[in-house]
N, C-alpha and C positions, 0 to 999 in steps of 0.2 A: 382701440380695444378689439379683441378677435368676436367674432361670432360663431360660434359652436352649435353643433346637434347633439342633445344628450338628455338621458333618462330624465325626464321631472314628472314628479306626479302633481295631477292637479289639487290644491284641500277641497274640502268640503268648505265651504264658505257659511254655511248655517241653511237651515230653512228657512223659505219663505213662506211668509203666511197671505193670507189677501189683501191684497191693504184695506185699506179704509177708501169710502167715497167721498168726493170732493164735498164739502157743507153747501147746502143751495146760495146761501150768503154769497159766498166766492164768484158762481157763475154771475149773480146779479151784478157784484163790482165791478167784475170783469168787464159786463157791458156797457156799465156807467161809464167806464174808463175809457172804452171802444166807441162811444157816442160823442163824448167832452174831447176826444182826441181830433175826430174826425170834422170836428168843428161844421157840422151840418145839422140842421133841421131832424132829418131821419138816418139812419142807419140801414142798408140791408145787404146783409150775407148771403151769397150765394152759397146752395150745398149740393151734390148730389150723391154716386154711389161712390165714385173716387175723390170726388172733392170734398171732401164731408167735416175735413177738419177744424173752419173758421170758425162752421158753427157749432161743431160739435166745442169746441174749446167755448162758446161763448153761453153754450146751451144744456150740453151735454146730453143732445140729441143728433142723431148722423140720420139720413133717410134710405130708408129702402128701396130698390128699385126704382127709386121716383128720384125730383128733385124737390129741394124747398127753398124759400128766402125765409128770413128771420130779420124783422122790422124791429128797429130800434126807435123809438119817437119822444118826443115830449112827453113829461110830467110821465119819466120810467114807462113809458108803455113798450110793451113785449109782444110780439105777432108773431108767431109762424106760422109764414103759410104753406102747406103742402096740399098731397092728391089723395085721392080717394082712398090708399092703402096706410098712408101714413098718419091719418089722421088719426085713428085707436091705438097707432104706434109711440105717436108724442108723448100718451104720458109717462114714457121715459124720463123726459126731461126733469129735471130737479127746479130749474129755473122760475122763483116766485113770479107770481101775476103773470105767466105765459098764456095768453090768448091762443087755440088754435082755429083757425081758418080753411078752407076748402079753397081750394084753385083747381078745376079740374085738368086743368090746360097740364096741370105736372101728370095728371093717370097716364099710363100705358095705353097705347090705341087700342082702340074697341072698346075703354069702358067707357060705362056710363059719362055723358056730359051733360045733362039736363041740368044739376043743381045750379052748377056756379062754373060754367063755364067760360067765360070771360076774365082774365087776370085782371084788367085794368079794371074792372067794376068790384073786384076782391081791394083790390090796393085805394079803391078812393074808399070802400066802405071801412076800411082798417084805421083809414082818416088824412090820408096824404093827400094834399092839395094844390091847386094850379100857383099858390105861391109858394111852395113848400121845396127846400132843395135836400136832394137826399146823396148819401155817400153810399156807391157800393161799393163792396167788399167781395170782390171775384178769385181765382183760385192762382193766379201770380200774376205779374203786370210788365207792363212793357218799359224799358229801358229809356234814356234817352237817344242813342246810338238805334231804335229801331222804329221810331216814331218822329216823325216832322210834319205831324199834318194838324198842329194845333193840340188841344184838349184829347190825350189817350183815351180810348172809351177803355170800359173795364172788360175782363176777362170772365163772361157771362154769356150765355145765348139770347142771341143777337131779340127773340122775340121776348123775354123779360127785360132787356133792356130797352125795347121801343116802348111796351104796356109804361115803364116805369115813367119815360120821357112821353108820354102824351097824359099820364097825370099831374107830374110832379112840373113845377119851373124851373127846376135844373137838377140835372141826373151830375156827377162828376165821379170819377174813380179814388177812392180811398183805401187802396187795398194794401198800400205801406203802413197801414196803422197797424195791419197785422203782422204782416210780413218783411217789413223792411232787417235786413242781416245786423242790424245793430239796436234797431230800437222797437221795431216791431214785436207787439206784444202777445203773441204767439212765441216769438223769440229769449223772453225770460220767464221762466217760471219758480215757481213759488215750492217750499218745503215739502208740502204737504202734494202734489203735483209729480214732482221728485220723487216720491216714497211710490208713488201709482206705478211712476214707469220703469224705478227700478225694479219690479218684479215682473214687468214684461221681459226685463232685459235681461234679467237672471233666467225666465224660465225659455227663453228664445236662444238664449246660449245651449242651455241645457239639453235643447231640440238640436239644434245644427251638432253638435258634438256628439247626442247619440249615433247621426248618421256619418258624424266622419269615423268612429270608435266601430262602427258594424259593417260598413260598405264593404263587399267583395266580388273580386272575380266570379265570374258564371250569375251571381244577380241580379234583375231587371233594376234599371231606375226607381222605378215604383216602392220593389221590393228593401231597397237602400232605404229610401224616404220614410217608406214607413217605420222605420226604426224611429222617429223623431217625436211617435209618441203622442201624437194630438189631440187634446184635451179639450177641443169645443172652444177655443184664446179666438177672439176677433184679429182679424190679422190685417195690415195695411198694404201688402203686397201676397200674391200668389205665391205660396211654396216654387222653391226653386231648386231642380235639382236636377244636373246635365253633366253627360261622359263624355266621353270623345279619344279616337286615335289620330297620329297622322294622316293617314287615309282620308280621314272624314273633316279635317281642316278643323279650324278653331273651334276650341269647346264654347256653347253659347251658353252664357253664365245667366241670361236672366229667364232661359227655359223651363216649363215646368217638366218634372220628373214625365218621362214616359216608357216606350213597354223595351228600350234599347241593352242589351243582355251587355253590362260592365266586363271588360277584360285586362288582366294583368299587364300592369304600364296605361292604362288613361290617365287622360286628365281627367279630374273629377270639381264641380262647383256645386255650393249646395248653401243657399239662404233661408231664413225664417225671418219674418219681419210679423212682429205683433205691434198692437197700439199701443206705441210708446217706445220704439227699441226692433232694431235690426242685426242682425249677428249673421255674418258670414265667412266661410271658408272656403280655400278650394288646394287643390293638390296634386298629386298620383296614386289612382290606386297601386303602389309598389313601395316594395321591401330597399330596392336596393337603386339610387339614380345619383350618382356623383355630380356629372354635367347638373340635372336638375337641383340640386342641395345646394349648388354651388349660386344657382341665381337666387335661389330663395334666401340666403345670406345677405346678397346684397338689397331685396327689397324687404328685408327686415331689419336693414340697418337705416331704411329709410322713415318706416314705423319708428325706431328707436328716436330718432331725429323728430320727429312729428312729437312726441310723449316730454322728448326733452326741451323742447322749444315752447311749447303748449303753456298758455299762463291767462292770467286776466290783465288786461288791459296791452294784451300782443296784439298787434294788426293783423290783420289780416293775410296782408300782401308777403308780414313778415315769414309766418307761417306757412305761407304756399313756400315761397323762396327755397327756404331750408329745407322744406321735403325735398322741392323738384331739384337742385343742386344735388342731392345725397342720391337719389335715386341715378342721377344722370353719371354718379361714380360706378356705375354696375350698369349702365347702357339703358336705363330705363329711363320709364316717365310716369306720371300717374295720368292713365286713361280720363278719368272726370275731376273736380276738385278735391284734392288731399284735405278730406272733411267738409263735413256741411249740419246745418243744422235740423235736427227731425223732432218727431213727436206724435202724433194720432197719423199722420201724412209720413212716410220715407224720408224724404226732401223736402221744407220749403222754401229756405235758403240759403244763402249761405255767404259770412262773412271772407271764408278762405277763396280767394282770387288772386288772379298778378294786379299788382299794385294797388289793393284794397287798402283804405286805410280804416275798415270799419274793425273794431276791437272786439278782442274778446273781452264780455264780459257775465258779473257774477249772474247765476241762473242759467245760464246756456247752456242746450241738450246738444251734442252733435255727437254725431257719429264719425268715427275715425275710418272713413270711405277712401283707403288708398288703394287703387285700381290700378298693378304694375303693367306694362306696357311695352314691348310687343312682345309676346311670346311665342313661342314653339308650338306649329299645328302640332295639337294632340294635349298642349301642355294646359295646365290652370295654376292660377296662384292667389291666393285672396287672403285679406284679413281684416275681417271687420265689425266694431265692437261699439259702444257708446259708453260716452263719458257724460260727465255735468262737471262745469266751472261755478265753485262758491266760493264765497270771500270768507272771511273770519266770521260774521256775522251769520251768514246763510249755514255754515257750519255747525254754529252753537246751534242755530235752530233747529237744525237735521239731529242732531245728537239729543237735545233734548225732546222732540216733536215723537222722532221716529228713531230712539236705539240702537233696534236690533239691524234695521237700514242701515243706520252708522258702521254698526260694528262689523259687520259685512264691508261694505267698502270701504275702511279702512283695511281689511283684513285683505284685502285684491292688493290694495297700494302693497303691503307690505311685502306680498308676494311675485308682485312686481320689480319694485326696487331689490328686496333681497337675494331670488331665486331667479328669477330673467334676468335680472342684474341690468334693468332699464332703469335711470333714475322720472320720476315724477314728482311734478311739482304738489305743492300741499293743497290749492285750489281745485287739483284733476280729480274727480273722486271716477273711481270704477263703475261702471253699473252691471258689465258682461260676469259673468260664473265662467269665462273660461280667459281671461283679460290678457289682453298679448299674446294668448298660445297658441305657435304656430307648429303645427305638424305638417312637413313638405310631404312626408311619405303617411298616406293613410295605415298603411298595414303595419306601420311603425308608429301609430298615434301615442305611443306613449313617451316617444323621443319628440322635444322640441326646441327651437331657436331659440338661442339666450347670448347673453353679453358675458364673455369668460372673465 
């Protein structure tokens, strides 16, 4: 089937309201779940200002400038412990019977240490003991292919994990409970979960499309970006917004906007990543690029390929396959995994690999990260949205929990399938406000790739 550039207007999909916050119940199960999994004594999450997701999913606390653990233990006990700044910060948290704790070892240098300066005198008073074995939970783990030195230690600084082993009788890495691409429990989420990030991912779409819809010649970077609107949305990655000519060699897609004066024919890249949902584009600033139209055809037939293959209970491996095949019909490739899966964190893993056999399945966020590959100094090309895979089950619930959620992403599917003329499966639900739509030429956003 051909692929064509032409007029589509995007609908309006409905407004979003705020959702709802998770019920404190939820984070407590969450933990129960996270302890009885990990089959140890204690539990403790590592978090800091970039890693913040394990606990915030288990807490729904993230920390400030600092770091913290979050102690899971016997008979439901809760500890977190942080630094001197976070401490008035926690009662954020939702999470019943949360203990907070002082460690000042997490404060910034120069402050105060007199209170409780010793981690391991915080962690035996919390109650963890020379028999006690505990499972951390660090911010990804080591493979088998990258470790042969016995027992992985976890992905944590190196001095909470010694505090932790000269209290505890055994420290061990549990961080697939979280994270593992198939069963880790960060990795499925629930209805009501769903309804949260669909309106990150609506209103983050909403932001990168203001700035592909405004960007022009003679405008700094800055000036572009600001069009995007920003509303005070906690975000999981640094606004991203970068130009580029020939001249100046590859556009660097993950830069932030700076004071560089955009000129007719750039490449242009421009992300927003809030908690929960990331949306990216990228393109030409220009009206008129045959050559360039002509490759964004074929890495939109690779997108199309990804939507059409996409299901629950596909491998993994299945799904890389049939991107990188489709792409490899138009001389490309996709730069990192054709999708991965996200949520409060960008990335934290992700089922789609060569010869993964780990599946999709119902509850899965992931983002549709196809990153074409190699392209034209000066050129950009991007498209990137997020979905959730639900079964029949998770569906009824989305529809009845959360309606107008529903009737939104069904309203994407149908302007997907009808209007892009990409088919999707019933599983795929939309979460992006701009879903598939790829404008090659910014100055022409209101023309996009579709399946004739």
């Amino acid at each position: 089937m051909a692929i064509l550039l032409r007029p589509i207007a995007i609908p309006d999909f409905g407004a979003v309201e705020p959702p709802s916050a998770l019920p404190a119940g939820r984070y407590a199960a969450r933990c129960d779940a996270a302890l009885a999994a990990a089959g140890t004594d204690w539990l403790c999450a590592y978090a800091d200002r970039e890693h913040f997701a394990n606990v915030m999913f288990l807490s729904g606390f993230e920390p400030r400038f600092e770091e913290a653990l979050l102690l899971l233990g016997p008979h439901r006990r809760r500890v977190l412990i942080t630094g001197n700044e976070c401490v008035p910060y926690a009662t954020v948290s939702p999470l019943p019977g949360l203990e907070v704790m002082l460690a000042q070892t997490m404060s910034l240098l120069g402050q105060d240490r007199t209170q409780a300066p010793r981690l391991a005198d915080v962690l035996r008073a919390a109650g963890i003991g020379a028999g006690d074995s505990v499972g951390v939970i660090g911010w990804k783990y080591l493979a088998p292919e990258e470790w042969d030195e016995g027992e992985p230690p976890a992905f944590v600084p190196a001095p909470y994990l010694h505090a932790l082993s000269r209290v505890a009788g055994s420290v061990v890495d549990r961080t697939q409970v979280m994270l593992h691409p198939e069963h880790g429990h960060r990795s499925i989420i629930d209805a009501d979960q769903i309804a949260i990030f669909e309106a990150a991912a609506a209103r983050g779409s909403e932001m990168v499309w203001n700035i592909v819809a405004h960007a022009r010649p003679g405008m700094t970077e800055r000036e572009a970006a600001a069009h995007m609107h920003y509303r005070g949305e906690p975000m999981n990655v640094h606004a991203m917004m970068a130009t580029g000519n020939a001249a100046g060699g590859a556009v660097i897609g993950l830069a932030s906007p700076g004071h560089r004066r955009i000129g007719h024919g750039d490449g242009a890249s421009t992300a927003v990543g809030l908690w929960g949902a990331l949306t990216a584009r990228a393109g030409l600033i220009d009206d008129d690029n045959d050559a360039f139209v002509d490759v964004a055809k074929g890495y939109f037939a690779g997108l199309a390929r990804w939507y059409a293959v996409a299901d629950i209970g596909v491998a993994g491996g299945v799904l890389h396959d049939a991107v990188v095949d489709t792409l490899a019909q138009a001389g490309l490739r996709s730069l990192l995994n054709p999708g991965h899966l996200t949520g409060h964190e960008e990335w934290s893993n992700t089922p789609v690999r060569p010869g993964s056999a780990d599946r999709i399945r119902s509850g899965m966020h992931m983002q549709v990260d196809v990153i074409p590959t190699p392209m034209r100094d000066g050129w950009a090309l991007n498209c990137e949205d997020c979905v959730v895979f639900a079964d029949e089950a998770l569906r009824d619930e989305l529809a009845d929990r959360h309606p107008a959620v529903w009737s939104r992403m069904q309203a994407r599917r149908r302007f997907m399938t009808e209007v892009i003329g990409v088919p999707v499966a019933e599983a795929v639900l939309p979460l992006s406000s701009t879903p598939l739509c790829l404008a090659p030429l910014w100055l022409r956003h209101g023309e996009l790739l579709c399946r004739a």
